[in-house]
C-alpha positions as CSV (number, residue, x, y, z in Angstrom):
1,X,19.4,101.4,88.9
2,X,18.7,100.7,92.4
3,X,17.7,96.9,93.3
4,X,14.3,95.8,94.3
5,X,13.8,93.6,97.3
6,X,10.5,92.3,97.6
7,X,9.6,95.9,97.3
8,X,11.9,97.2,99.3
9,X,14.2,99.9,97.6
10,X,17.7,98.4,98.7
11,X,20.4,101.3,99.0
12,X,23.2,99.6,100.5
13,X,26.7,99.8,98.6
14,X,28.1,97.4,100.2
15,X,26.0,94.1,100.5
16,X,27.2,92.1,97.3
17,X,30.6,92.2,98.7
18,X,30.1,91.5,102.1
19,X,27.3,88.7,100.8
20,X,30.5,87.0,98.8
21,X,32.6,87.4,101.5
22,X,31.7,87.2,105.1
23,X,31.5,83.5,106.6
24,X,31.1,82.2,110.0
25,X,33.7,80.3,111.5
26,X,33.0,76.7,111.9
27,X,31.3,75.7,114.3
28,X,30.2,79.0,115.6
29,X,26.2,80.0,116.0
30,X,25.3,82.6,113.4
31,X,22.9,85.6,115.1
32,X,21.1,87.7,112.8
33,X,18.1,88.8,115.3
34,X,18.3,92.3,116.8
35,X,16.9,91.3,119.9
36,X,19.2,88.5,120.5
37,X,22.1,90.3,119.4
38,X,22.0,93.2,121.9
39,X,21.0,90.6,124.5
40,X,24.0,88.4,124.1
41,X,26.1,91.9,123.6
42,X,24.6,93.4,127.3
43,X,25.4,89.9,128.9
44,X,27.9,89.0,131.6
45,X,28.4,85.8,130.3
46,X,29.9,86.8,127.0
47,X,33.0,87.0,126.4
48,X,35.6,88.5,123.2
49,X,36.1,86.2,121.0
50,X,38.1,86.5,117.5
51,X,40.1,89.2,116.1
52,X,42.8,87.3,117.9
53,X,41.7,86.6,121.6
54,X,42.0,83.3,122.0
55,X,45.4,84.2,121.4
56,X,45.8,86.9,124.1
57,X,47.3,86.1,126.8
58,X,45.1,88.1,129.7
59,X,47.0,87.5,132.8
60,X,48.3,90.5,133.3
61,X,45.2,92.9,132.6
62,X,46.8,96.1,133.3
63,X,49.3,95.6,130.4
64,X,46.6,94.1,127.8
65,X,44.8,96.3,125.0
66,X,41.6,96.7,127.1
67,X,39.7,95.2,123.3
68,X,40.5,91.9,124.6
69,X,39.1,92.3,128.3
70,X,36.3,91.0,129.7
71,X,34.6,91.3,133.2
72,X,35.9,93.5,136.1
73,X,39.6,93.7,134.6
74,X,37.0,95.2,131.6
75,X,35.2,97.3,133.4
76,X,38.3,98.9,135.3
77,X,40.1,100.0,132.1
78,X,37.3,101.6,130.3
79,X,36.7,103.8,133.5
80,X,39.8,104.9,132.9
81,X,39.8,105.7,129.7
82,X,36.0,107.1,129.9
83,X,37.5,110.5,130.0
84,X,38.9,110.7,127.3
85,X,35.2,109.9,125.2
86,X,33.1,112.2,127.1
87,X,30.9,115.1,125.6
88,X,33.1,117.4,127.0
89,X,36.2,115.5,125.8
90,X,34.4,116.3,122.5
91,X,33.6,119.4,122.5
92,X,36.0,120.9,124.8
93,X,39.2,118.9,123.3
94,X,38.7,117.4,119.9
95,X,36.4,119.7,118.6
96,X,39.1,122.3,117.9
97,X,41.1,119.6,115.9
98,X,38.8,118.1,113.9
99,X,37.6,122.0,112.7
100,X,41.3,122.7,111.9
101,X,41.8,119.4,110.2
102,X,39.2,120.4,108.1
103,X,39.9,123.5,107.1
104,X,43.7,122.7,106.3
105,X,42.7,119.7,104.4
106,X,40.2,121.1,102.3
107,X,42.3,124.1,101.5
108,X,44.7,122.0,100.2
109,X,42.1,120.1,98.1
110,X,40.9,124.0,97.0
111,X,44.3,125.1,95.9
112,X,44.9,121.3,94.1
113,X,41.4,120.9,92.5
114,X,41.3,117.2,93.0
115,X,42.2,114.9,96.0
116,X,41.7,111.3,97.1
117,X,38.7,110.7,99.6
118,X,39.7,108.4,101.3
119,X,43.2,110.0,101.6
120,X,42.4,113.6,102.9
121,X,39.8,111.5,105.1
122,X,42.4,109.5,106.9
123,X,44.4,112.2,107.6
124,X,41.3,113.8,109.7
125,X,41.0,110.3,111.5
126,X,45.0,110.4,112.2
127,X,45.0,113.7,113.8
128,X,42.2,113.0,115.8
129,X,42.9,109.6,117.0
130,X,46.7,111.0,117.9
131,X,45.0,113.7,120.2
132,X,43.5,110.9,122.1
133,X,46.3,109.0,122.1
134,X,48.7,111.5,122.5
135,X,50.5,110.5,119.5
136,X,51.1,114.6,118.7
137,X,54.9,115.1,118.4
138,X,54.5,114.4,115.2
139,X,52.3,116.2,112.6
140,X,49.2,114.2,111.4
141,X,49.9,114.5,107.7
142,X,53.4,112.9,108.1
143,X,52.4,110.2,110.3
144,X,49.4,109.1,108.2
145,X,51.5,107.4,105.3
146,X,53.6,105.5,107.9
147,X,50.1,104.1,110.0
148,X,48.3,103.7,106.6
149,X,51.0,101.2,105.3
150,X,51.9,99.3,108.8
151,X,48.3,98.6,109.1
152,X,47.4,97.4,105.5
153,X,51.2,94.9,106.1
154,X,49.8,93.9,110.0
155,X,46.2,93.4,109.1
156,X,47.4,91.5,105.9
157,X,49.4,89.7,108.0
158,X,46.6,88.6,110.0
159,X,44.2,88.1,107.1
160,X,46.3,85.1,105.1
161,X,49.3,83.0,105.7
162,X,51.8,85.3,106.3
163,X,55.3,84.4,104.8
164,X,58.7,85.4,105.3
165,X,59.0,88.3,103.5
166,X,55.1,89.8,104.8
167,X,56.4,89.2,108.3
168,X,59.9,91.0,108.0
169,X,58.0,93.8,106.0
170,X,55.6,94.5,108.6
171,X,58.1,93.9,111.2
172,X,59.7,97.0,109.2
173,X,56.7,99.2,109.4
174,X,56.2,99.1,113.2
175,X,59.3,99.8,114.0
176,X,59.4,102.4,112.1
177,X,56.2,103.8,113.2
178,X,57.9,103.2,116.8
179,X,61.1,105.1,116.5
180,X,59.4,107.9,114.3
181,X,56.0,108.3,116.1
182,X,55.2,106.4,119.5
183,X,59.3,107.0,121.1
184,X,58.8,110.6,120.8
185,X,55.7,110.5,122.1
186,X,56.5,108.5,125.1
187,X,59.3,110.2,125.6
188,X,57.6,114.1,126.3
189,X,55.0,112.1,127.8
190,X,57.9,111.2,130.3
191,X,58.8,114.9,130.6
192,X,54.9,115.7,131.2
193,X,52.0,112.9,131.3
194,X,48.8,114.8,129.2
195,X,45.6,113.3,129.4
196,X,46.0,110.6,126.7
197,X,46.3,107.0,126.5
198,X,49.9,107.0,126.2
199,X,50.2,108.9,129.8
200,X,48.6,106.2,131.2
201,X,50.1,103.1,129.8
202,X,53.6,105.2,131.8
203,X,51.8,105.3,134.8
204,X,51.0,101.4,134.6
205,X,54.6,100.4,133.2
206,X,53.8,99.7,129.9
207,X,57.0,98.2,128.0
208,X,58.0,99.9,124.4
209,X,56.6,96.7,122.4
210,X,53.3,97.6,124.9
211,X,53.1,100.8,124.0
212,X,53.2,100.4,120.4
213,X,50.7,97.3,120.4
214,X,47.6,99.7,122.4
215,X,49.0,102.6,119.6
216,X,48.3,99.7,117.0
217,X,44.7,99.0,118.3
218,X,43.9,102.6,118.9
219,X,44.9,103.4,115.6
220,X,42.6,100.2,114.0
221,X,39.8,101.3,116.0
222,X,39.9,104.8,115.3
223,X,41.4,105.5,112.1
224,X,40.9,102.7,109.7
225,X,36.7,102.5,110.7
226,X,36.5,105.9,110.7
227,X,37.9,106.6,107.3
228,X,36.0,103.5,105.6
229,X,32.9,105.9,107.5
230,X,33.2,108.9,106.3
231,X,34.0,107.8,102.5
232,X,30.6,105.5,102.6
233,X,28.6,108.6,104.0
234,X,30.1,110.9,101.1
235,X,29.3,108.4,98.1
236,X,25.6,108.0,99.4
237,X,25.5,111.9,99.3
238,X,27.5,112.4,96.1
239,X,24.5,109.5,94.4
240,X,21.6,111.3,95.9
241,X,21.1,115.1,95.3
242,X,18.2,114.6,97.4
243,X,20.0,113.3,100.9
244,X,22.7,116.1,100.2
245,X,20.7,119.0,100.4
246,X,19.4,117.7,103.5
247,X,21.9,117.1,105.4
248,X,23.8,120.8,104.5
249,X,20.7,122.7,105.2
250,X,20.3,120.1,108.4
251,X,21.1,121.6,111.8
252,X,23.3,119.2,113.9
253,X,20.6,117.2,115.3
254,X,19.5,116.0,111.6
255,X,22.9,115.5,110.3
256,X,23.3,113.1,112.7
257,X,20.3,111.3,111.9
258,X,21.2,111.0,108.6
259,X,24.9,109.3,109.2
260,X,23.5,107.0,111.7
261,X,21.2,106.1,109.3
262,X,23.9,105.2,106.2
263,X,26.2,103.7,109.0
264,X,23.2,101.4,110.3
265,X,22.7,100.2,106.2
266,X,26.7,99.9,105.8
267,X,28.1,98.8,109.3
268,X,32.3,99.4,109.0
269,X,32.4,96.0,110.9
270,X,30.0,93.2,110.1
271,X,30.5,90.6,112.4
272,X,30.9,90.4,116.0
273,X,32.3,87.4,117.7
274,X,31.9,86.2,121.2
275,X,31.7,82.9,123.5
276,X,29.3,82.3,126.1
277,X,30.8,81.3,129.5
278,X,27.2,80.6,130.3
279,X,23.3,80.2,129.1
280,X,22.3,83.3,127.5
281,X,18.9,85.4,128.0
282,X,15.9,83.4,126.3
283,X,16.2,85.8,123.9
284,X,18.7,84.4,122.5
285,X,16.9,81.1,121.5
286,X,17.2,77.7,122.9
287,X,20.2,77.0,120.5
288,X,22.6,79.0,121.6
289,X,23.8,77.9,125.3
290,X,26.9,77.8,127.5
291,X,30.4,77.0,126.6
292,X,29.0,78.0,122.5
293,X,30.7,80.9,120.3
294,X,28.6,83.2,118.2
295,X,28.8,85.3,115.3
296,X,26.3,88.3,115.1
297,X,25.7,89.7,111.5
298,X,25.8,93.3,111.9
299,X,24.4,93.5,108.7
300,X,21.5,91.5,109.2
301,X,20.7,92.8,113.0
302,X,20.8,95.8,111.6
303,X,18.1,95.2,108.8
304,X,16.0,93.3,111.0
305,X,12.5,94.5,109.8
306,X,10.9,93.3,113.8
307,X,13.4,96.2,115.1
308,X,14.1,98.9,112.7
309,X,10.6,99.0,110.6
310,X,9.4,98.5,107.1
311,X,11.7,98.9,104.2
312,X,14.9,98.1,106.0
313,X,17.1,98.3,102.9
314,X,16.3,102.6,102.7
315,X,18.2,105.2,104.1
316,X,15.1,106.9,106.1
317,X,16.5,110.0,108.6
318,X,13.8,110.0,110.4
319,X,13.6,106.1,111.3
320,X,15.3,106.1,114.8
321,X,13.4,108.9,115.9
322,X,10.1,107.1,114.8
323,X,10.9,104.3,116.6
324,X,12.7,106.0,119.4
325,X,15.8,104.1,119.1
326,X,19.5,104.3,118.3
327,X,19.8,105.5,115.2
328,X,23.0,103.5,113.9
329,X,21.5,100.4,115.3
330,X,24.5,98.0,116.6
331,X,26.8,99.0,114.4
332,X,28.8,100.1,117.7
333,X,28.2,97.4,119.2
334,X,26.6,97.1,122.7
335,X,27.1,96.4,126.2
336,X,30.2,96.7,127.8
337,X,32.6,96.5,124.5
338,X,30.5,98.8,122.8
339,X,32.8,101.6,120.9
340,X,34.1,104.5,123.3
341,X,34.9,106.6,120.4
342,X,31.3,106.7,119.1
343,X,31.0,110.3,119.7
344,X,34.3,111.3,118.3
345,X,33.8,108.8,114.9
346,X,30.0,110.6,114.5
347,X,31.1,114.3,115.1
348,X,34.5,114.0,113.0
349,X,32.6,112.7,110.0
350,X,29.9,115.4,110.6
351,X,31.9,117.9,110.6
352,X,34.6,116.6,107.6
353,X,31.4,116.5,105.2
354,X,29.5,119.5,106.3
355,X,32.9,121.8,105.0
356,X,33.4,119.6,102.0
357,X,30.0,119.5,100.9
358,X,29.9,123.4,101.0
359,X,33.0,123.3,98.7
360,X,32.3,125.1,95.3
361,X,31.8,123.1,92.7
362,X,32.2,119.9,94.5
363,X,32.1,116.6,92.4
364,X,32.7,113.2,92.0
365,X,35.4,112.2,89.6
366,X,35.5,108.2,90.4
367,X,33.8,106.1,92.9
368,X,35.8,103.9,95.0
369,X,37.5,101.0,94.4
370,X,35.6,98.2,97.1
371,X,37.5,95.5,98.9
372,X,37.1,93.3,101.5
373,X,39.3,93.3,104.6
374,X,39.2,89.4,106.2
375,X,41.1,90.1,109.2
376,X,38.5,93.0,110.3
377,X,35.3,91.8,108.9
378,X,34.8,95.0,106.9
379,X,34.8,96.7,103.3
380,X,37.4,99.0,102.5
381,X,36.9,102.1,100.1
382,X,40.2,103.1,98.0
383,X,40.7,105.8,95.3
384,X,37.7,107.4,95.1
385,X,38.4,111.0,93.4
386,X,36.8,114.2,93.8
387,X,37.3,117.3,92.1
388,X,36.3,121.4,93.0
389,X,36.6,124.8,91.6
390,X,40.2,126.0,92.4
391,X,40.7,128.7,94.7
């Protein structure tokens, strides 16, 4: 039965978890106004804070992940990397791969009758984020396993106190991942930059342990988020007979509004930290000024009824076209940090669930198991089983 709050229908999956689970740090300003949120996103006097940044040592720009930038050292690296996100990038580029993806995965789910969700959906994210990376010496399906289990023993890591035997076994991983994945990549790339992140980290004389540190954060940013995505957006449909027919007999256009619309209820990362180098807009409210860090609640920016309308807690398609706004809210952020690969996140899911919804006989054996990842701020969605007619 679906909750009632005050009145409003509340869909979300994920709110008891991330309500039992997500804290601010100690003495940092919690922000959980839309309005103040973007505004303290779009300024120039924020700058990244957690995930590790205080930690980060930014003196030489050129050679940090460009995550933990800020200012003109910032706005240099995502120019050059804008390329690689375009429209045309998209259609032109990663288009092809995420159609082919597809259509290999869910053959093999076909021929099986039963796969893993989150498994097959990983894979898509994988050979897609490699493309972009230019992580491609190496088929996506055999380098899944190894970036799946590096990052659950390096995010783990990050999450608790790491002991001796976490350390050495994530130690383990990335090398591995190194000598099996990244060193052949770097080394064609030697042979013949493409136009991938990898080619330029060469150009700027990025070191091996460089190399595999921007793989590392490409691979977070692009695989983990967009697999926790596209397994969210596929329970919601599986649980509402409704919502699925309308997104398969949607064109493009309204498929979109529909995922924006589940991502804005169940952001991949709730919280978003940064520190104010000086007074923020108004906006912001007379308690937040210079030299203070903040934590703005996706969850609750996004839900906030004075930007997105009445009944906050509903998945509405047609709510951001109402209103004229963006339909997934902040849950890419804003400003200058917000998510490159927004585009290539939206159209991979879109096009993953389009094919598999079409899939005869299509069901949903078990629901996912739901966890909460500390060192990112977000749910995770494991074992969730689905079953179809064998070919």
């Amino acid at each position: 039965m679906v909750p009632i709050i005050d009145g409003n229908q509340d869909e979300r999956k994920s709110a008891g978890l991330a309500a039992r689970h997500l804290a601010v740090d100690p003495g940092m300003r919690r922000v959980d106004s839309f309005t103040a949120a973007r505004d303290i996103l779009r300024s120039p006097a924020a700058r990244q804070d957690g995930a590790g940044a205080a930690y980060v040592d930014v003196g030489d720009p050129e050679h940090v992940p460009v995550f933990y930038l800020d200012g003109e050292a910032h706005r240099k690296r995502r120019s050059a990397i804008a390329g690689l996100f375009t429209p045309k990038a998209v259609a032109n580029r990663y288009r092809r791969i995420m159609e082919q993806t597809t259509e290999g995965l869910l053959a093999r789910f076909r021929a099986r009758g039963e796969a893993r969700l989150d498994e097959i959906s990983f894979e898509l994210a994988v050979a897609v984020a490699a493309e972009i990376v230019g992580l491609t010496e190496k088929p996506a399906h055999r380098m899944a396993p190894r970036i799946a289990v590096l990052l659950d023993s390096t995010l783990g890591s990050v999450s608790g106190k790491p002991g001796l035997v976490l350390k050495a076994k994530s130690a383990f991983h990335a090398l591995r991942f190194y000598l099996m994945d990244v060193r052949p990549a770097v080394r064609a790339r030697r042979m013949a930059r493409g136009d991938d992140i990898i080619s330029q980290t060469l150009d700027k004389g990025y070191s091996g342990r460089a190399i595999l540190i921007e793989c590392m954060t490409y691979a977070t940013a692009g695989m983990v988020t967009t697999r926790e995505f596209i397994v969210m957006a596929a329970w919601h449909l599986f649980d509402r007979p409704d919502l699925r027919a309308q997104f398969v007999n949607a064109d493009e256009a309204g498929q979109f509004e529909i995922l924006e619309e589940i991502l804005r209820l169940e952001p991949v990362a709730a919280m978003i930290q940064r520190r104010m180098e000086a007074d923020p807009p108004s906006s912001c409210g007379a308690a937040v000024a210079a030299g203070e860090r903040v934590a703005i609640d996706i969850r609750a920016v996004n839900t906030d009824e004075a930007a997105v309308g009445a009944c906050p807690y509903r998945i509405d398609p047609a709510r951001a076209r109402q209103r004229r706004q963006g339909g997934a809210s902040l849950s890419f952020g804003d400003g200058p940090h917000t998510c490159p690969g927004r585009q290539v996140a939206l159209h991979e899911t879109r096009v993953f669930l389009d094919r598999l919804f079409r899939t005869p006989g299509l069901r949903l054996l078990r629901v996912p198991d739901m966890s909460w990842n500390p060192a990112l701020m977000s749910y995770e969605l494991r074992d969730a089983r689905i079953a179809c007619d064998r070919a």
